[in-house]
mmCIF file as gemmi writes it, N, C-alpha and C atoms, coordinates in Angstrom:
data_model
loop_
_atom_site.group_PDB
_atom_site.id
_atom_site.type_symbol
_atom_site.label_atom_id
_atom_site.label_alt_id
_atom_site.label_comp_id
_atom_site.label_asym_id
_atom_site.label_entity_id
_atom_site.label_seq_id
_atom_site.pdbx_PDB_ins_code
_atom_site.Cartn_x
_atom_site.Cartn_y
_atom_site.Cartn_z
_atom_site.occupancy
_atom_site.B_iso_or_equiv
_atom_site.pdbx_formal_charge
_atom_site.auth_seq_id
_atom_site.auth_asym_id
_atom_site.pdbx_PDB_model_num
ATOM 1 N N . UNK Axp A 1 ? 0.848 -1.192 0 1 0 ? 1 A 1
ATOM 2 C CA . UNK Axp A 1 ? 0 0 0 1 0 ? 1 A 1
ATOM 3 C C . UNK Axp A 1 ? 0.885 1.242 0 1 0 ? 1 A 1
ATOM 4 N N . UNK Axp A 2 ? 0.539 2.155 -1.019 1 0 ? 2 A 1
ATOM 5 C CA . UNK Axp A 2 ? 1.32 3.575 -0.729 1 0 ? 2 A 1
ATOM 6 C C . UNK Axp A 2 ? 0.518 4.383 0.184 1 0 ? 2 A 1
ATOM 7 N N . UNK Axp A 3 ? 1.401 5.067 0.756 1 0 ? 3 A 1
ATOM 8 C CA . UNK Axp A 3 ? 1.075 6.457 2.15 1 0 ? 3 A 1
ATOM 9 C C . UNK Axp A 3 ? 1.556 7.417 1.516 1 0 ? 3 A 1
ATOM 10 N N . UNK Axp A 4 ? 0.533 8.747 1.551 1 0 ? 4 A 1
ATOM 11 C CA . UNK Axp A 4 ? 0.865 9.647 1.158 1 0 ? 4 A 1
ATOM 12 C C . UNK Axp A 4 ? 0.312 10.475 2.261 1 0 ? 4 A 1
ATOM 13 N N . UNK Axp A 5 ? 1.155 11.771 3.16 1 0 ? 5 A 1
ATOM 14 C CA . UNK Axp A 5 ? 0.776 12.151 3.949 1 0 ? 5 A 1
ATOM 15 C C . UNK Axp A 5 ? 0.338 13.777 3.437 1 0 ? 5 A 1
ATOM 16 N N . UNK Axp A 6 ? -0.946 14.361 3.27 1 0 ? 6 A 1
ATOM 17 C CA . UNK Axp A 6 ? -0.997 15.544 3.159 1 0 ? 6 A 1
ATOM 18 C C . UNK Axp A 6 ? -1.011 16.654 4.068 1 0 ? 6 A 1
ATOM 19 N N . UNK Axp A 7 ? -0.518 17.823 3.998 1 0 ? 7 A 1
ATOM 20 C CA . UNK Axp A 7 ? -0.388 18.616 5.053 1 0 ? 7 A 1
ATOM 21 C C . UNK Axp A 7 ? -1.304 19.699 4.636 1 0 ? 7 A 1
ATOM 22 N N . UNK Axp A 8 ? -2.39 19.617 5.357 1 0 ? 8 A 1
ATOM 23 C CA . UNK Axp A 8 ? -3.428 20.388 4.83 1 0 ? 8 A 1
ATOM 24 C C . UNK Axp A 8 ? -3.039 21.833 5.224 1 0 ? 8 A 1
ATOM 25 N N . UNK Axp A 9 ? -3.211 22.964 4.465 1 0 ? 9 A 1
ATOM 26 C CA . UNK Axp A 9 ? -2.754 24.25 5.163 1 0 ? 9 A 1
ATOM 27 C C . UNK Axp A 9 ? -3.807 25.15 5.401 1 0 ? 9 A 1
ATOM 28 N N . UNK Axp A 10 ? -4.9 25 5.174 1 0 ? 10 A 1
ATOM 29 C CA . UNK Axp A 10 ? -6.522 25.498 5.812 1 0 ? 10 A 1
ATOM 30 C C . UNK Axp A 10 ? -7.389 24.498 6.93 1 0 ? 10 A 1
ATOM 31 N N . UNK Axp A 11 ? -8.457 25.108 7.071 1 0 ? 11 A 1
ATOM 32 C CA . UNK Axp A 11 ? -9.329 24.296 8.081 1 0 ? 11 A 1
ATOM 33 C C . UNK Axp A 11 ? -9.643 22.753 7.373 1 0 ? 11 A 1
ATOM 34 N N . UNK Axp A 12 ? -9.947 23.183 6.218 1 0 ? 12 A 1
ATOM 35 C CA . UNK Axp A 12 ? -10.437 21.501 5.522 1 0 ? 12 A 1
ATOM 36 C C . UNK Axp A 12 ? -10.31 21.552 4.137 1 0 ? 12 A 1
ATOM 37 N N . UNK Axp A 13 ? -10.282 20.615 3.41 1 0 ? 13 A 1
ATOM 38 C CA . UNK Axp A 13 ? -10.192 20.675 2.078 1 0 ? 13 A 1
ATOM 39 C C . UNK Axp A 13 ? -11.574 19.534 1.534 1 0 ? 13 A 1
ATOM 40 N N . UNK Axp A 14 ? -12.038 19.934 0.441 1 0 ? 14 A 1
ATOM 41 C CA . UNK Axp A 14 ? -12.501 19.39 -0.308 1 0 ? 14 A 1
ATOM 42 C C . UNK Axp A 14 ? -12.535 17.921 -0.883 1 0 ? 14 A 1
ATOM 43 N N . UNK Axp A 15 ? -13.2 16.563 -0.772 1 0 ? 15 A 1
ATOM 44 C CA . UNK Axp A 15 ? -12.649 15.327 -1.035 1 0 ? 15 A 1
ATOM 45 C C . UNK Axp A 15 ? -11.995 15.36 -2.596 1 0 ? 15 A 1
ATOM 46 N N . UNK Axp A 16 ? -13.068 16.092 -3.409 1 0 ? 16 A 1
ATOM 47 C CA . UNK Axp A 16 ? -12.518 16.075 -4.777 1 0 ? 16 A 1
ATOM 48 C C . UNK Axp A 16 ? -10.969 16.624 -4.788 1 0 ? 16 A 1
ATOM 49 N N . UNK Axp A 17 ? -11.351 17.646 -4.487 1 0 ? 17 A 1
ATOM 50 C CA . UNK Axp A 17 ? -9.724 18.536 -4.63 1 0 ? 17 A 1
ATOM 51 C C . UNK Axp A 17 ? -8.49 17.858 -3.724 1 0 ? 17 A 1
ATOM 52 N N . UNK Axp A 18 ? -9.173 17.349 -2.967 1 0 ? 18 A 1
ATOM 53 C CA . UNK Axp A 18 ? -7.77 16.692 -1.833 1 0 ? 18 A 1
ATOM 54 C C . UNK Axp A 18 ? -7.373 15.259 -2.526 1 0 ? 18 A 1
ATOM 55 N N . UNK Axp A 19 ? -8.064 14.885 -3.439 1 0 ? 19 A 1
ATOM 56 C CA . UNK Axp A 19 ? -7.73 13.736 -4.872 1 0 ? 19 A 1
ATOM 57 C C . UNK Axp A 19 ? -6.94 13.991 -5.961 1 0 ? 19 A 1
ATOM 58 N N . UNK Axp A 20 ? -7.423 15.292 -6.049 1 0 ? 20 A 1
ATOM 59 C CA . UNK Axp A 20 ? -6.604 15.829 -6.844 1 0 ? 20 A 1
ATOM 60 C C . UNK Axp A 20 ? -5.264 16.629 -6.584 1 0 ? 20 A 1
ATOM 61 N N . UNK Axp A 21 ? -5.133 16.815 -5.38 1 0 ? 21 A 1
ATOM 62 C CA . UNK Axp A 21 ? -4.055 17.477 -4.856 1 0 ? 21 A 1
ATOM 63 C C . UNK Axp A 21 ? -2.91 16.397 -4.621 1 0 ? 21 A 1
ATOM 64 N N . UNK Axp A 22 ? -3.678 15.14 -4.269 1 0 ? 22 A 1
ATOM 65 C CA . UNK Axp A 22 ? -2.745 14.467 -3.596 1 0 ? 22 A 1
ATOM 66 C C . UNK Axp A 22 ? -1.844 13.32 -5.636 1 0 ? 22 A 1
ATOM 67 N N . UNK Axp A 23 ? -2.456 13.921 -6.356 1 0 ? 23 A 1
ATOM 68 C CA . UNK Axp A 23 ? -2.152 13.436 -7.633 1 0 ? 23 A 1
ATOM 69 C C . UNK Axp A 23 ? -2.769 12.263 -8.039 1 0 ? 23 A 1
ATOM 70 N N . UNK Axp A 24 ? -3.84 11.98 -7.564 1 0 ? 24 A 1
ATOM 71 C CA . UNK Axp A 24 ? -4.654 10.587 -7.863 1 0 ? 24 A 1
ATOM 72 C C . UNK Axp A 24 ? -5.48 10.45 -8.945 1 0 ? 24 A 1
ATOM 73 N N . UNK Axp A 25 ? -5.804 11.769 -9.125 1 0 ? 25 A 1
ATOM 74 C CA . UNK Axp A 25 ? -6.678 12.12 -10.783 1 0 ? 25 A 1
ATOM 75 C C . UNK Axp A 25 ? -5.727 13.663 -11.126 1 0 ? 25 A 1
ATOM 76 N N . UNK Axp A 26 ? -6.287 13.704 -11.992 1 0 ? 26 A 1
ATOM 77 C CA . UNK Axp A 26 ? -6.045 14.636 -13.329 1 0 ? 26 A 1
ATOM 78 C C . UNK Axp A 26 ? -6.658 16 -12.66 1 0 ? 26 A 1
ATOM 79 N N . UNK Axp A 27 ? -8.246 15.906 -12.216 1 0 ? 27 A 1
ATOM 80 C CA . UNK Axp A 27 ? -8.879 17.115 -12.293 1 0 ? 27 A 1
ATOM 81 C C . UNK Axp A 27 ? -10.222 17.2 -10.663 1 0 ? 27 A 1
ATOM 82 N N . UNK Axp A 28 ? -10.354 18.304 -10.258 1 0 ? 28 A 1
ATOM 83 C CA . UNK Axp A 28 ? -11.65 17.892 -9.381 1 0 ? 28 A 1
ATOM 84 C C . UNK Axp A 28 ? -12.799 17.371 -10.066 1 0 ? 28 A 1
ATOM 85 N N . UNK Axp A 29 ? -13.157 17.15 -11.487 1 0 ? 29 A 1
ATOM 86 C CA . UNK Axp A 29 ? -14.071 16.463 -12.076 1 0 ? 29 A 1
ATOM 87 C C . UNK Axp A 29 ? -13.813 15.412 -12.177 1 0 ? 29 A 1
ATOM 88 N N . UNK Axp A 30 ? -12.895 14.65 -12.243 1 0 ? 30 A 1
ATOM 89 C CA . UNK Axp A 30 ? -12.153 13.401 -12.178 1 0 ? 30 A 1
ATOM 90 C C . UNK Axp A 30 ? -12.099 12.537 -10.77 1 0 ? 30 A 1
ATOM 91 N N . UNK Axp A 31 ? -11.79 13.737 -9.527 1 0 ? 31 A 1
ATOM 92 C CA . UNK Axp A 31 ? -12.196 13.718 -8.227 1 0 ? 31 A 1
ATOM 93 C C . UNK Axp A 31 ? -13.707 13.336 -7.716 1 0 ? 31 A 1
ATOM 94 N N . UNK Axp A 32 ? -14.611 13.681 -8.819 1 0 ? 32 A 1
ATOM 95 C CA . UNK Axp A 32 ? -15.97 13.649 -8.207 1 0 ? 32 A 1
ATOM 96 C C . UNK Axp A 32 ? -16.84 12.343 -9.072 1 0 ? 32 A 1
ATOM 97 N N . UNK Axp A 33 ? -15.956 11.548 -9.713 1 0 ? 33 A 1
ATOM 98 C CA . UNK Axp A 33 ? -16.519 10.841 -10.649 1 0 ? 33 A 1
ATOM 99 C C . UNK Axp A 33 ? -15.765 9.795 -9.842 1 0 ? 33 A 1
ATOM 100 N N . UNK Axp A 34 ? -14.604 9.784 -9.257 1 0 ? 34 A 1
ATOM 101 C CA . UNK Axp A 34 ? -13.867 8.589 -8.573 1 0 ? 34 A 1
ATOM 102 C C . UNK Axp A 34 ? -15.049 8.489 -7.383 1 0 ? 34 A 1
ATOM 103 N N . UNK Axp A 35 ? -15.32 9.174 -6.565 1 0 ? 35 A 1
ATOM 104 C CA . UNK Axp A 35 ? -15.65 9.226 -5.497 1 0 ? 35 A 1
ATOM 105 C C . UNK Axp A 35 ? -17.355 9.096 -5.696 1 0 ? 35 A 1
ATOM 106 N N . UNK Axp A 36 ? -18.085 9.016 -6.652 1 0 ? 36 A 1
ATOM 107 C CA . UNK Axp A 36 ? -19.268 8.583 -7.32 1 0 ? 36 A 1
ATOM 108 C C . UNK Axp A 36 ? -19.188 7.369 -7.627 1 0 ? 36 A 1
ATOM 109 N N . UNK Axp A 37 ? -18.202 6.574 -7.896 1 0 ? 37 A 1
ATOM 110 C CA . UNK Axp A 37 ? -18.422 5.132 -8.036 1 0 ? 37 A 1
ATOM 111 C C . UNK Axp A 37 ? -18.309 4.398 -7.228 1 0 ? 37 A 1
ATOM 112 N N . UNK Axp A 38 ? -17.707 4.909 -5.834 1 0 ? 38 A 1
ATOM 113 C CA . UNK Axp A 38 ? -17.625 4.482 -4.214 1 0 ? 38 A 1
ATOM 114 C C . UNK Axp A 38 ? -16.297 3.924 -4.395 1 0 ? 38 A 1
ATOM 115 N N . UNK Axp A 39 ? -15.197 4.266 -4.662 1 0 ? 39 A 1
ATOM 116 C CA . UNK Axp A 39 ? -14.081 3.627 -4.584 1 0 ? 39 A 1
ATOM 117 C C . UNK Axp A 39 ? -13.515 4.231 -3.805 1 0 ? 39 A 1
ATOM 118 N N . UNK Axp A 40 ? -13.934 5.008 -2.987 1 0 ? 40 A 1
ATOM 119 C CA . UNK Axp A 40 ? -13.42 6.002 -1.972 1 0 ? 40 A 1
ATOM 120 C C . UNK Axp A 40 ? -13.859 5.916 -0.413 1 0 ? 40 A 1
ATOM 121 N N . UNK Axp A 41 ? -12.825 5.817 0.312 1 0 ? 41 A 1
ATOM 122 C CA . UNK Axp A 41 ? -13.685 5.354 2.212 1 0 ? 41 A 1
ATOM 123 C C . UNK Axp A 41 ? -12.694 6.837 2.73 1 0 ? 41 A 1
ATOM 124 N N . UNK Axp A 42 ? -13.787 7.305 3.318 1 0 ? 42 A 1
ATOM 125 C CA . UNK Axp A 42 ? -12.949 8.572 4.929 1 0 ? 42 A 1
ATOM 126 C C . UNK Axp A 42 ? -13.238 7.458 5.865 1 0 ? 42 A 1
ATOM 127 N N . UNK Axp A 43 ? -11.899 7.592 6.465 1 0 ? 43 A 1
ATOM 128 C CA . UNK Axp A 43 ? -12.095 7.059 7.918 1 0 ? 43 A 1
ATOM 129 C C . UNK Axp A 43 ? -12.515 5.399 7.795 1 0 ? 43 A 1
ATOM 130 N N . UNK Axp A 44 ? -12.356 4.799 7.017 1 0 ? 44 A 1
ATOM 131 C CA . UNK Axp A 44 ? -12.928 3.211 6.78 1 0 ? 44 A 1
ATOM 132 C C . UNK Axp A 44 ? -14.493 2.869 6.376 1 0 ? 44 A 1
ATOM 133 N N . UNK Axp A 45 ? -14.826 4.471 6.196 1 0 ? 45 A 1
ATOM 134 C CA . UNK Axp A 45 ? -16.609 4.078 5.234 1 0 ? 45 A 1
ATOM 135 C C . UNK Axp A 45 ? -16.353 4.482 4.463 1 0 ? 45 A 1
ATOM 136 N N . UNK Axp A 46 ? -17.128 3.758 2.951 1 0 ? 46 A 1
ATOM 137 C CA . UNK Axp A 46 ? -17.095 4.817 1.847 1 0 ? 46 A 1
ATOM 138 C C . UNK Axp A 46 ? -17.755 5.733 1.829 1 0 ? 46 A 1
ATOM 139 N N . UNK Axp A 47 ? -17.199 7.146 1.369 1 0 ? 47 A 1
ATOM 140 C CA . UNK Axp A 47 ? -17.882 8.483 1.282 1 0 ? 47 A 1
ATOM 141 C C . UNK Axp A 47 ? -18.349 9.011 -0.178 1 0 ? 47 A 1
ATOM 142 N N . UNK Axp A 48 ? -19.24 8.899 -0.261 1 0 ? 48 A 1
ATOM 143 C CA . UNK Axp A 48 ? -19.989 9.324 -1.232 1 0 ? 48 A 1
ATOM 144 C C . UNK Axp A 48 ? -20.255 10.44 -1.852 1 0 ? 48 A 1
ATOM 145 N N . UNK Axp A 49 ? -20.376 11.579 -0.763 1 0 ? 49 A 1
ATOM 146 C CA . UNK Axp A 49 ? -20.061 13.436 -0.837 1 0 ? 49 A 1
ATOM 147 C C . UNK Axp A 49 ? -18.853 13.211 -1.619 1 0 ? 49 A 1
ATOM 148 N N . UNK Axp A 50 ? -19.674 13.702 -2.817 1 0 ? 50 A 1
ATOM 149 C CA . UNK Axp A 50 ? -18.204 14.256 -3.476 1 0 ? 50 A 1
ATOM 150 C C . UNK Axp A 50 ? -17.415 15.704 -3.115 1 0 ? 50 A 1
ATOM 151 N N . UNK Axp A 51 ? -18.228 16.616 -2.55 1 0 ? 51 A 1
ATOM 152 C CA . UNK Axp A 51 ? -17.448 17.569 -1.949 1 0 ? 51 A 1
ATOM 153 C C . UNK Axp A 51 ? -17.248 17.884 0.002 1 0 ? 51 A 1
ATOM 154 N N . UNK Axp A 52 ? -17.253 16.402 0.36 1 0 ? 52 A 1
ATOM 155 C CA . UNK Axp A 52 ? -17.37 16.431 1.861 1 0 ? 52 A 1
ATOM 156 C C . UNK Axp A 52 ? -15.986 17.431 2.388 1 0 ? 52 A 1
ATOM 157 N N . UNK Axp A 53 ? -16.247 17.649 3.427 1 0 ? 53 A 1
ATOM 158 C CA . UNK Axp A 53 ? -14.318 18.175 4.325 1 0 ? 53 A 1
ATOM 159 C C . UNK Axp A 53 ? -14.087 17.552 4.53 1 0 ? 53 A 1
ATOM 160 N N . UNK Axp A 54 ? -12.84 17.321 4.356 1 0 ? 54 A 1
ATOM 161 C CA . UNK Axp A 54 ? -11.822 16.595 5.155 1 0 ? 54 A 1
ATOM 162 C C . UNK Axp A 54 ? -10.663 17.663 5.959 1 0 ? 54 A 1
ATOM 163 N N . UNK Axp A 55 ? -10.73 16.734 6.988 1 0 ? 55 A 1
ATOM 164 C CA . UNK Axp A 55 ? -9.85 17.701 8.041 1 0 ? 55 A 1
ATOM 165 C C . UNK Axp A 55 ? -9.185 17.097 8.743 1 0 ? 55 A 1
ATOM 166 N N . UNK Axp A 56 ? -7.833 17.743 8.926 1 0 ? 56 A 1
ATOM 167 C CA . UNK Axp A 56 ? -6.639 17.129 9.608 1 0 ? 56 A 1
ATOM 168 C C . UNK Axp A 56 ? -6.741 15.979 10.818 1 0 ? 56 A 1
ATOM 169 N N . UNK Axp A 57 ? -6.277 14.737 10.486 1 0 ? 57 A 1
ATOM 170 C CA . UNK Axp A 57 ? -6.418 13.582 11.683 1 0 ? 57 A 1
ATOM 171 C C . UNK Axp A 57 ? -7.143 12.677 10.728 1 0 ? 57 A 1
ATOM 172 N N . UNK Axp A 58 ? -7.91 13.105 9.947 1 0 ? 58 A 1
ATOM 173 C CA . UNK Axp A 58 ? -8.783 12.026 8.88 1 0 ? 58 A 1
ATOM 174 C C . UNK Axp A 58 ? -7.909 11.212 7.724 1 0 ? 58 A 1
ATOM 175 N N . UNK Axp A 59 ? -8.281 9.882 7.229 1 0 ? 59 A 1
ATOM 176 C CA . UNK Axp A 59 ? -7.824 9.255 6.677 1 0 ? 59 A 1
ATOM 177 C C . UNK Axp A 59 ? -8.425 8.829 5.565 1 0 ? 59 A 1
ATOM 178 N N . UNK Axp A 60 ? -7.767 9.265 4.152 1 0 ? 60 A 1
ATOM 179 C CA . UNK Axp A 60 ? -8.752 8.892 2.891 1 0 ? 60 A 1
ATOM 180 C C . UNK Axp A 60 ? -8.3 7.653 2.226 1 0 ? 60 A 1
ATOM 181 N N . UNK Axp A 61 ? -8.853 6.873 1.785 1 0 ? 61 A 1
ATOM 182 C CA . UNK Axp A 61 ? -8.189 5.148 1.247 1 0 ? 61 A 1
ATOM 183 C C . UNK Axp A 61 ? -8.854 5.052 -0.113 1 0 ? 61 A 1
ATOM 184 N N . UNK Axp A 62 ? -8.311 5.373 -0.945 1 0 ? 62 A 1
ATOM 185 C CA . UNK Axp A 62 ? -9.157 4.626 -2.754 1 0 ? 62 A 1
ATOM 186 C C . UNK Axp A 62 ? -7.618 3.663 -3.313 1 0 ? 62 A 1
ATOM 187 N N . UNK Axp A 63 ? -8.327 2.569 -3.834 1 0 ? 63 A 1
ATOM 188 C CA . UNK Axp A 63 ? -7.757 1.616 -4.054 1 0 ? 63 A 1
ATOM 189 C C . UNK Axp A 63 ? -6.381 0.782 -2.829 1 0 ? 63 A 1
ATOM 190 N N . UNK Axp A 64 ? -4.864 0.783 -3.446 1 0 ? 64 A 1
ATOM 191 C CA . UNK Axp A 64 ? -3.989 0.675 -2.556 1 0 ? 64 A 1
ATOM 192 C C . UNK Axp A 64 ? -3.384 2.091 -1.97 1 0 ? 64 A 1
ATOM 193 N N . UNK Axp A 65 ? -3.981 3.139 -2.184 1 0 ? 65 A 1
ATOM 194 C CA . UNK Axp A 65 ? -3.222 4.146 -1.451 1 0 ? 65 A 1
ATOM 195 C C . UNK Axp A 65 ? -4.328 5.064 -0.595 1 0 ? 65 A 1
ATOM 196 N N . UNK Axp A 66 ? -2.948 5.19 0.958 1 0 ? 66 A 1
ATOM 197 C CA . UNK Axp A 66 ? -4.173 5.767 1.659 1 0 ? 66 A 1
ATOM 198 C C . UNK Axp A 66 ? -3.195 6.962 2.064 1 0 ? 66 A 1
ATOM 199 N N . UNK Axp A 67 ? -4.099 8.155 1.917 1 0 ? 67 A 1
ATOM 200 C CA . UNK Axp A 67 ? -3.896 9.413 2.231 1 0 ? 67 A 1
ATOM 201 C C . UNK Axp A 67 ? -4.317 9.685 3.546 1 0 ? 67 A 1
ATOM 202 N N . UNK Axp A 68 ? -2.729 10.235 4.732 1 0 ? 68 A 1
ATOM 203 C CA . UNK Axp A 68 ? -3.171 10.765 6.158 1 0 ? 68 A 1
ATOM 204 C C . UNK Axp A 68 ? -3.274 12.301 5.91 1 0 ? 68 A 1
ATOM 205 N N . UNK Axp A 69 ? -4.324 12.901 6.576 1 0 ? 69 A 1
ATOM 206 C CA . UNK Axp A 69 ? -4.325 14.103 6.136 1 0 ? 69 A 1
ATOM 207 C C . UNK Axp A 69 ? -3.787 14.921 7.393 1 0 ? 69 A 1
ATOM 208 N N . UNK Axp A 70 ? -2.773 15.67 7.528 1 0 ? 70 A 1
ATOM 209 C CA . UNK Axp A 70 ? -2.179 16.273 8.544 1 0 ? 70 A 1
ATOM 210 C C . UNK Axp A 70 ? -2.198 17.763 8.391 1 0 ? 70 A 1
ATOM 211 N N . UNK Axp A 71 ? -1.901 18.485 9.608 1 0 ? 71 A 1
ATOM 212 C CA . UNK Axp A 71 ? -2.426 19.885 10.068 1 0 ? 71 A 1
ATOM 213 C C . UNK Axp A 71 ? -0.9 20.382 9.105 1 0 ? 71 A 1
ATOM 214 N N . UNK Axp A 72 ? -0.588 21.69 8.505 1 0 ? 72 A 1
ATOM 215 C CA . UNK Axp A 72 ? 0.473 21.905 8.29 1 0 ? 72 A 1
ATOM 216 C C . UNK Axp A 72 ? 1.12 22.832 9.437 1 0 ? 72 A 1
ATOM 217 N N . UNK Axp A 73 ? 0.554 23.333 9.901 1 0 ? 73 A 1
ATOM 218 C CA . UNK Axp A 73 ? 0.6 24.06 11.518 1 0 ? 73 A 1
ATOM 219 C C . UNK Axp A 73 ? 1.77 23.426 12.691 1 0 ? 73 A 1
């Protein structure tokens, strides 16, 4: 499994955009079409909000790679 740790530098980010930030798709439309087919879990459920927050301490998992999302603070 790859770990990719993001250091979020606001209160929360976006699931699409934090997909796309972390280089997993191409685009936040790409972000919201991954996360529409449920291949996507916060925290060990799949999340379905394609534009939910995510916020520092939370953990995003699609396929073998799971993104820790950390405070940049």
């Amino acid at each position: 499994m790859q770990h990719i740790r993001f250091d979020l530098e606001r209160d929360h980010v976006e699931l699409n955009q934090l997909l796309k930030l972390a280089g997993l798709c191409d685009s936040g439309g790409a972000g919201k079409a991954l996360v529409a087919s449920g291949a996507v879990k916060v925290d060990g459920h799949v999340e379905l909000r394609k534009t939910c927050k995510i916020r520092a301490g939370q953990c995003v998992n699609t396929g073998d790679v799971e993104i820790a999302v950390a405070s940049a603070a």
